[in-house]
C-alpha positions in Angstrom: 0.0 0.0 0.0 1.5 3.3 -0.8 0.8 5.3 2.6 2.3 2.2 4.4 5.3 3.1 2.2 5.3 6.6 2.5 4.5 6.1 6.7 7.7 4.2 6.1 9.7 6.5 4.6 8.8 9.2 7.4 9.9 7.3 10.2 13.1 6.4 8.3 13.6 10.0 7.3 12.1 11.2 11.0 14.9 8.7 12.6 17.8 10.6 10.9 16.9 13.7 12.9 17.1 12.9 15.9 20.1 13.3 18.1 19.8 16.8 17.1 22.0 18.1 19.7 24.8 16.3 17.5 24.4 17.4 14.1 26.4 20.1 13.2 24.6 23.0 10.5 25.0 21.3 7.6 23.8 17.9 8.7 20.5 19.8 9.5 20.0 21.6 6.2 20.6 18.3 4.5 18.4 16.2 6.5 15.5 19.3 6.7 15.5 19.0 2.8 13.7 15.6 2.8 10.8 16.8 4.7 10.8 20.2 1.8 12.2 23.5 0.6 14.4 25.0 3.5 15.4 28.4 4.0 18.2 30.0 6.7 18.0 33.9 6.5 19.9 36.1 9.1 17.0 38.7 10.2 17.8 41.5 11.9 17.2 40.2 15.1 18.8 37.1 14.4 18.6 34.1 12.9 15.9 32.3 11.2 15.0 29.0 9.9 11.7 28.0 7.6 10.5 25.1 6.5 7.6 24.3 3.8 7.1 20.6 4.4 4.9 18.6 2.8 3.1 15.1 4.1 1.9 13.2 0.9 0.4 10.0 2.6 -1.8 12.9 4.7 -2.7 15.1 1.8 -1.3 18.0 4.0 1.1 20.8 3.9 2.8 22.8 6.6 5.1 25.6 7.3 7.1 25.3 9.9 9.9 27.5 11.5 12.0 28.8 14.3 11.8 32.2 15.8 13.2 34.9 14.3 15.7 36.1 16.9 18.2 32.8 17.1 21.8 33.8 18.1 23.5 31.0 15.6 22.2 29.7 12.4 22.2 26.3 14.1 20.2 27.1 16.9 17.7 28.5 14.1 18.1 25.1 12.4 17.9 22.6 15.5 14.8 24.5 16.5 13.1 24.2 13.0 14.2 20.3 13.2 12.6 20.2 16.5 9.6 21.7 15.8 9.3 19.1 12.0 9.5 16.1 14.7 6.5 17.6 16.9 4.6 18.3 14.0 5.0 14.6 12.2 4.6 12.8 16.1 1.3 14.8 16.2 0.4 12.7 12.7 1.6 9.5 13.7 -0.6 7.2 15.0 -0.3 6.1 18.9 
């Protein structure tokens, strides 16, 4: 069945984040970009991280993102990571 495939693939993909703490910037960006388009922009308060993800197997898509006032760009990114695993945990069934 294709949703039990694309479940699948989530929780593989969904697996590679975590750890966060470890992953250094660019380990983020990469693994951000198989959840959708990522962007990192240094605001003027800070730094900020955005995310338009999109869930085939549940017809949705969501924009996620950090706040804009991050001191680093990956504090920006860990908190946009940490935010993509909430959102997909909310969708998963118990």
């Amino acid at each position: 069945d294709g949703d039990e495939e694309s479940d699948m693939t989530t929780a593989i993909t969904l697996a590679t984040l975590s750890n966060l703490a470890t992953n250094d910037l660019e380990s983020l960006l990469v693994k951000l970009c198989a959840f959708g388009e990522v962007k990192l922009i240094q605001m003027e308060r800070g730094w900020w991280c955005y995310i338009h993800m999109h869930v085939a197997a549940k017809g949705a898509s969501v924009k996620i993102e950090s706040e804009s006032s991050c001191s680093t760009p990956t504090e920006a990114a860990r908190q946009c990571a940490e935010r993509v695993v909430q959102t997909i945990q909310q969708w998963s069934p118990a």
